[in-house]
C-alpha positions, 0 to 999 in steps of 0.5 A: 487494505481493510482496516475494517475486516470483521474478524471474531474478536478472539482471533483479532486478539490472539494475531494482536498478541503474536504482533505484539510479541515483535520487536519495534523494529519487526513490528513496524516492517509488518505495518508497512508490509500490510500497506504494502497490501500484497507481495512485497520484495526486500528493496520495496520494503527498505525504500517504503520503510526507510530504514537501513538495509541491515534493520530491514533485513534483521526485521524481516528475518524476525517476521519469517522466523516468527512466521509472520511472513514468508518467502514466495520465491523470486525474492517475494514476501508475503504474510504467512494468512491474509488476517495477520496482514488485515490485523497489522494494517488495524492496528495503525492509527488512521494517520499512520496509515496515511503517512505509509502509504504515502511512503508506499506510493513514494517508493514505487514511483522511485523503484519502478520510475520507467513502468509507472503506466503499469503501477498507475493504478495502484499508485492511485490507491496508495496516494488515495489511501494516504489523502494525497487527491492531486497525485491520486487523480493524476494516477487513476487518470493515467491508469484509465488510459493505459486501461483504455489501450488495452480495451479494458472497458470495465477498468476504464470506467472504474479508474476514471470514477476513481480520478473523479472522486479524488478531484472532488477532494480538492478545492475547487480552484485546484479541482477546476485547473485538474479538470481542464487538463 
């Protein structure tokens, strides 16, 4: 997610606009599909809103008729142009943008309890994104391991900058008992 995304404030204005013509309900799914920050499938999207299925489906039904999103097959969503998504993530306040993506990182662990080494790193962005710096630490850590099992050297080095950086974040009580682990 980039909440900073320089666009030309007349485009900025006219995706606000089409944001802004949506019901609550629709409009607050696309936020938390811009958390999201990729593809996304209905059950991520009910989990991470924690709405009712019936409001999540009745709001995504708005979004794809809208073509504020649409479908990419296999059960996926994706927002119809990268900007509507960088709009929708902006227009969140710096708060809600950590609370959903708190909520985000939440629902993947429920989701995908058994393959959490292969969301780990991306876990580790949602829980940096949502200032959660034990639980991003404990994921770019676990991200860097699988990495390294595959020999992805690069991917490694960039997790483990990643876990070093959430510990610092921490006080340094709680930073000194991580770092020994």
């Amino acid at each position: 997610p980039a909440p900073d995304v320089k666009l030309p404030p007349k485009i900025h204005a006219v995706i606000e606009s089409r944001l802004a013509q949506l019901s609550p309900a629709a409009y607050a799914l696309a936020q938390v599909a811009a958390t999201i920050g990729r593809p996304f499938a209905l059950p991520l999207l009910i989990e991470a809103s924690r709405e009712r299925e019936e409001t999540v489906v009745a709001g995504l039904d708005e979004l794809w008729r809208r073509r504020i999103v649409r479908e990419e097959g296999g059960g996926r969503h994706d927002f119809t142009h990268d900007r509507i998504r960088d709009v929708a993530y902006a227009v969140s306040s710096p708060v809600k943008r950590e609370h959903l993506h708190r909520r985000v990182a939440q629902a993947l662990e429920k989701l995908h309890v058994d393959e959490l080494d292969r969301i780990a790193g991306e876990l580790g962005a949602h829980y940096q994104h949502a200032s959660a710096w034990e639980e991003a630490f404990a994921y770019f850590r676990r991200a860097a391991v699988v990495a390294r099992e595959l020999y992805a050297h690069k991917e490694v080095v960039d997790y483990l900058q990643k876990a070093i950086a959430a510990v610092q974040k921490l006080p340094a009580k709680e930073a000194t008992t991580l770092a020994e682990i």
